[in-house]
C-alpha positions as CSV (number, residue, x, y, z in Angstrom):
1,X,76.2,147.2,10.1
2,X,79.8,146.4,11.6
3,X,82.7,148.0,9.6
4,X,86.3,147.9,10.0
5,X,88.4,150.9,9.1
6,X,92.0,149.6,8.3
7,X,94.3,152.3,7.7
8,X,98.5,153.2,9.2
9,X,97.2,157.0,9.1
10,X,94.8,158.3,12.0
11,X,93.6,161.2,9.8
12,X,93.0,158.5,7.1
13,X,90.7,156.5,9.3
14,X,88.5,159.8,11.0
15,X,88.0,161.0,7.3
16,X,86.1,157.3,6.4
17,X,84.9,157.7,9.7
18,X,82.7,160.9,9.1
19,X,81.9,159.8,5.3
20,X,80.7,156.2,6.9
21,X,78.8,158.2,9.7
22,X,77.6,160.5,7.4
23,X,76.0,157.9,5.3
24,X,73.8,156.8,7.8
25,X,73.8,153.6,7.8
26,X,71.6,151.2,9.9
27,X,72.9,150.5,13.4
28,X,76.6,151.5,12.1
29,X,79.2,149.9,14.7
30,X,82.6,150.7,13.5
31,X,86.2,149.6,14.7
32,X,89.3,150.8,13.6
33,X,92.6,149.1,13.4
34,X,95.7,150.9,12.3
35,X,98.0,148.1,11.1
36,X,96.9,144.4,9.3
37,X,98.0,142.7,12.5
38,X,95.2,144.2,14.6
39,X,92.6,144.1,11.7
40,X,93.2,140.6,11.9
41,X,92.7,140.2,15.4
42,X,89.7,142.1,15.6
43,X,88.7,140.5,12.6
44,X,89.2,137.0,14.7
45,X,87.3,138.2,17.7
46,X,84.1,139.7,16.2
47,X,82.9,139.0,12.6
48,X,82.4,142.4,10.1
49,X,79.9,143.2,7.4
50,X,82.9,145.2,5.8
51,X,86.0,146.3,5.9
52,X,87.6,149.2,4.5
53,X,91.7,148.6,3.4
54,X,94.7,151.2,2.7
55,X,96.2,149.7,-0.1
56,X,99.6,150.8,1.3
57,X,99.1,149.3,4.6
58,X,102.3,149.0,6.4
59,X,104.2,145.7,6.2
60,X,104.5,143.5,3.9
61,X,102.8,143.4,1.0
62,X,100.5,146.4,2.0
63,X,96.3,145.6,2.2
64,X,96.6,142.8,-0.2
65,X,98.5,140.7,2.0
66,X,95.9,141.4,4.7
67,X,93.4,140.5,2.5
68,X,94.9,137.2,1.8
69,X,95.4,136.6,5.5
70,X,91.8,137.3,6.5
71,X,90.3,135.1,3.3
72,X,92.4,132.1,4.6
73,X,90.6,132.5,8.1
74,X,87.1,134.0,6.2
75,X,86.6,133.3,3.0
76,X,83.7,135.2,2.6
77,X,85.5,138.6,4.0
78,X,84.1,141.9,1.9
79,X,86.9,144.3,1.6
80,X,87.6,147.1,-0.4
81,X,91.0,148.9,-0.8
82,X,91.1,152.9,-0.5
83,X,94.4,154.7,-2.5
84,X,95.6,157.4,-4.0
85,X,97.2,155.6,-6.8
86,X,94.6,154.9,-9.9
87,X,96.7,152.9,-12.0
88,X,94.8,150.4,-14.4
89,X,97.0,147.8,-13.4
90,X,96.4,148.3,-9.5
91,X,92.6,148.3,-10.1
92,X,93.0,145.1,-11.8
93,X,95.3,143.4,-9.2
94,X,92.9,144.4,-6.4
95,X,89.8,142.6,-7.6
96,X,91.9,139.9,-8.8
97,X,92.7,139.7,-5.5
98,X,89.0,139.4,-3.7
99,X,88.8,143.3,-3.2
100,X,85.4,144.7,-3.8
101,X,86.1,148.2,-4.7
102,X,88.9,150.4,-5.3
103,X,88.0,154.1,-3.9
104,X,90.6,156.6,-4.7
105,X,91.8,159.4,-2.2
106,X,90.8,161.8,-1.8
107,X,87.1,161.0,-2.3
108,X,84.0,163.1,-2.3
109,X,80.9,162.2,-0.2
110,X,78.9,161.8,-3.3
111,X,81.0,159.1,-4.7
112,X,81.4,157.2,-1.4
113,X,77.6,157.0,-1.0
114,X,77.2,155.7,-4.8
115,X,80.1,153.2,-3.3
116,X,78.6,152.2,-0.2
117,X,74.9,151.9,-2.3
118,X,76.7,149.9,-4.8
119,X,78.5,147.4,-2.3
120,X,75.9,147.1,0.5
Protein backbone atom coordinates (compact mmCIF):
# COMPACT_ATOMS: atom_id res chain seq x y z
CA UNK A 1 0.00 0.00 0.00
CA UNK A 2 1.53 3.43 -1.23
CA UNK A 3 0.58 6.46 0.93
CA UNK A 4 1.40 10.03 0.71
CA UNK A 5 1.73 12.07 3.84
CA UNK A 6 1.02 15.79 2.83
CA UNK A 7 1.59 18.02 5.59
CA UNK A 8 3.76 21.97 5.98
CA UNK A 9 4.68 20.60 9.58
CA UNK A 10 7.48 17.78 10.00
CA UNK A 11 6.12 16.79 13.45
CA UNK A 12 2.68 16.54 11.67
CA UNK A 13 3.82 14.08 9.07
CA UNK A 14 6.17 11.62 11.69
CA UNK A 15 2.98 11.53 14.02
CA UNK A 16 0.76 9.83 10.70
CA UNK A 17 3.87 8.24 10.10
CA UNK A 18 4.02 6.03 13.33
CA UNK A 19 -0.06 5.71 13.42
CA UNK A 20 0.24 4.47 9.55
CA UNK A 21 3.22 2.20 10.65
CA UNK A 22 1.60 1.20 13.53
CA UNK A 23 -1.34 -0.04 11.64
CA UNK A 24 0.38 -2.46 9.86
CA UNK A 25 -0.60 -2.37 6.78
CA UNK A 26 0.39 -4.70 3.86
CA UNK A 27 3.65 -3.81 2.09
CA UNK A 28 3.21 -0.07 3.44
CA UNK A 29 5.53 2.30 1.20
CA UNK A 30 5.05 5.74 2.30
CA UNK A 31 6.34 9.20 0.86
CA UNK A 32 6.06 12.39 2.36
CA UNK A 33 5.74 15.79 0.75
CA UNK A 34 5.65 18.87 2.84
CA UNK A 35 3.93 21.48 0.49
CA UNK A 36 1.02 20.76 -2.42
CA UNK A 37 3.66 21.49 -5.00
CA UNK A 38 5.75 18.36 -4.23
CA UNK A 39 2.59 16.16 -3.46
CA UNK A 40 1.80 16.91 -6.83
CA UNK A 41 4.97 15.98 -8.31
CA UNK A 42 5.34 12.86 -6.58
CA UNK A 43 1.88 12.29 -7.17
CA UNK A 44 2.84 12.74 -11.10
CA UNK A 45 5.79 10.39 -10.87
CA UNK A 46 4.42 7.35 -8.98
CA UNK A 47 0.64 6.64 -8.58
CA UNK A 48 -0.72 6.37 -4.56
CA UNK A 49 -3.37 4.16 -2.94
CA UNK A 50 -3.88 7.26 -0.62
CA UNK A 51 -3.08 10.30 0.39
CA UNK A 52 -3.28 11.94 3.66
CA UNK A 53 -3.98 16.10 3.34
CA UNK A 54 -3.48 19.07 6.10
CA UNK A 55 -6.33 20.96 5.42
CA UNK A 56 -4.27 24.10 6.14
CA UNK A 57 -1.68 23.25 3.68
CA UNK A 58 0.32 26.24 2.83
CA UNK A 59 -0.59 28.24 -0.23
CA UNK A 60 -3.42 28.96 -1.63
CA UNK A 61 -6.38 27.58 -0.92
CA UNK A 62 -4.82 25.12 1.69
CA UNK A 63 -5.39 20.99 0.91
CA UNK A 64 -8.49 21.69 -1.08
CA UNK A 65 -6.85 23.30 -3.77
CA UNK A 66 -4.41 20.42 -3.88
CA UNK A 67 -7.02 18.24 -4.04
CA UNK A 68 -8.55 19.98 -7.01
CA UNK A 69 -5.12 19.98 -8.74
CA UNK A 70 -4.47 16.26 -8.37
CA UNK A 71 -8.35 15.22 -9.43
CA UNK A 72 -7.76 17.29 -12.72
CA UNK A 73 -4.58 15.07 -13.35
CA UNK A 74 -6.38 11.76 -11.33
CA UNK A 75 -9.68 11.73 -11.08
CA UNK A 76 -9.84 8.81 -9.13
CA UNK A 77 -7.27 10.25 -6.35
CA UNK A 78 -8.37 8.98 -2.55
CA UNK A 79 -7.55 11.80 -0.15
CA UNK A 80 -8.55 12.55 3.10
CA UNK A 81 -7.91 15.96 4.96
CA UNK A 82 -6.40 15.81 8.64
CA UNK A 83 -7.36 19.28 10.95
CA UNK A 84 -7.80 20.53 13.97
CA UNK A 85 -10.75 22.61 13.12
CA UNK A 86 -14.24 20.40 13.43
CA UNK A 87 -16.60 22.77 12.17
CA UNK A 88 -19.79 21.29 10.51
CA UNK A 89 -19.40 23.49 7.71
CA UNK A 90 -15.63 22.43 7.07
CA UNK A 91 -16.65 18.72 7.24
CA UNK A 92 -19.21 19.45 4.70
CA UNK A 93 -16.96 21.40 2.31
CA UNK A 94 -14.35 18.70 2.42
CA UNK A 95 -16.45 15.81 1.02
CA UNK A 96 -18.11 18.16 -1.22
CA UNK A 97 -14.93 18.59 -2.34
CA UNK A 98 -13.85 14.64 -3.22
CA UNK A 99 -12.18 14.31 0.31
CA UNK A 100 -12.79 10.95 1.88
CA UNK A 101 -12.45 11.59 5.46
CA UNK A 102 -11.96 14.30 7.78
CA UNK A 103 -9.65 13.14 10.89
CA UNK A 104 -9.36 15.78 13.46
CA UNK A 105 -6.01 16.54 15.35
CA UNK A 106 -5.01 15.39 17.49
CA UNK A 107 -6.19 11.77 16.88
CA UNK A 108 -5.88 8.65 18.95
CA UNK A 109 -4.66 5.31 17.46
CA UNK A 110 -7.92 3.74 17.95
CA UNK A 111 -9.81 6.09 15.83
CA UNK A 112 -7.23 6.20 13.06
CA UNK A 113 -7.39 2.40 12.72
CA UNK A 114 -11.42 2.48 12.68
CA UNK A 115 -10.38 5.23 9.80
CA UNK A 116 -7.99 3.40 7.94
CA UNK A 117 -10.47 0.00 8.32
CA UNK A 118 -13.21 2.22 7.07
CA UNK A 119 -11.42 3.77 3.98
CA UNK A 120 -9.23 0.92 2.82
Amino acid sequence: MRILVVDDRKAMRLILRRHLVEARLPDLELVEASNAERALEAETEERFDLVFCDWDLGGPGGGVALLEKLRAEHPDVRLGFVTTRTAPDLVERALDAGGLFLIVKPFAADAFDGLLTSVL
